[in-house]
C-alpha positions, -999 to +999 in steps of 0.1 A: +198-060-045+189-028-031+167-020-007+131-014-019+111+024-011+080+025+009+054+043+027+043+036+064+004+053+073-028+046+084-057+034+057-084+062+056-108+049+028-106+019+009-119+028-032-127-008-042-115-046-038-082-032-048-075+002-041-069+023-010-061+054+001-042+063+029-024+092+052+017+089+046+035+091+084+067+079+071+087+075+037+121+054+032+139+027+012+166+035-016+146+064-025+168+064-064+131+056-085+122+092-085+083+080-073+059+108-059+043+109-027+015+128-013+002+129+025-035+112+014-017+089-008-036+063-037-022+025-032-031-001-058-028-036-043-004-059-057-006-084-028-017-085+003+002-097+039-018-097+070+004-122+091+037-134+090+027-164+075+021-156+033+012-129+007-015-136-008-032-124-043-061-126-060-095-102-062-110-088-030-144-073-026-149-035-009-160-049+024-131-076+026-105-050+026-125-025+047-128-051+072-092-058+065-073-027+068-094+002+074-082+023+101-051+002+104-017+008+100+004-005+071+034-008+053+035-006+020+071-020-005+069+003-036+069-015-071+062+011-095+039+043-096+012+041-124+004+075-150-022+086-129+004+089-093-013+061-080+013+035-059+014+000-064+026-021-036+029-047-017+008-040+015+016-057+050-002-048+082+024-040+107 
């Protein structure tokens, strides 16, 4: 299995319970899925790691993920890019 591509940057605004947009430091992984990247990038939440313990899924609210990750720095494993250029991913705080 090869290795999967993601983005490393900080959270500037979170658009709802399970979107975010951030600022793009850093960009790596197998690179071979042809996905787009922009400096104020779109993320779409797939699931969500804040500790090494588990991911977990489900449905956030605005303020629980503000309170989450705002103004924090993540890392986020590429799964597919949707029509509109947004990124969905798994997001870890790192």
């Amino acid at each position: 299995m090869g290795r999967r591509d993601f983005l490393i940057g900080n959270v500037t605004d979170v658009v709802d319970g399970g979107t975010i947009s951030m600022t793009v430091e850093r960009t790596g992984g197998g690179k071979r899925y042809g996905y787009r990247y922009n400096v104020q990038q779109k993320i779409r939440i797939k699931r969500l790691r804040l500790t090494d313990i588990a991911w977990m899924t489900g449905v956030f609210t605005r303020p629980q993920i503000e309170k989450m990750l705002k103004g924090k720095q993540i890392l986020c494993l590429i799964r597919s890019q949707d029509p509109a250029g947004s990124i969905i991913a798994d997001v870890q705080l790192i």
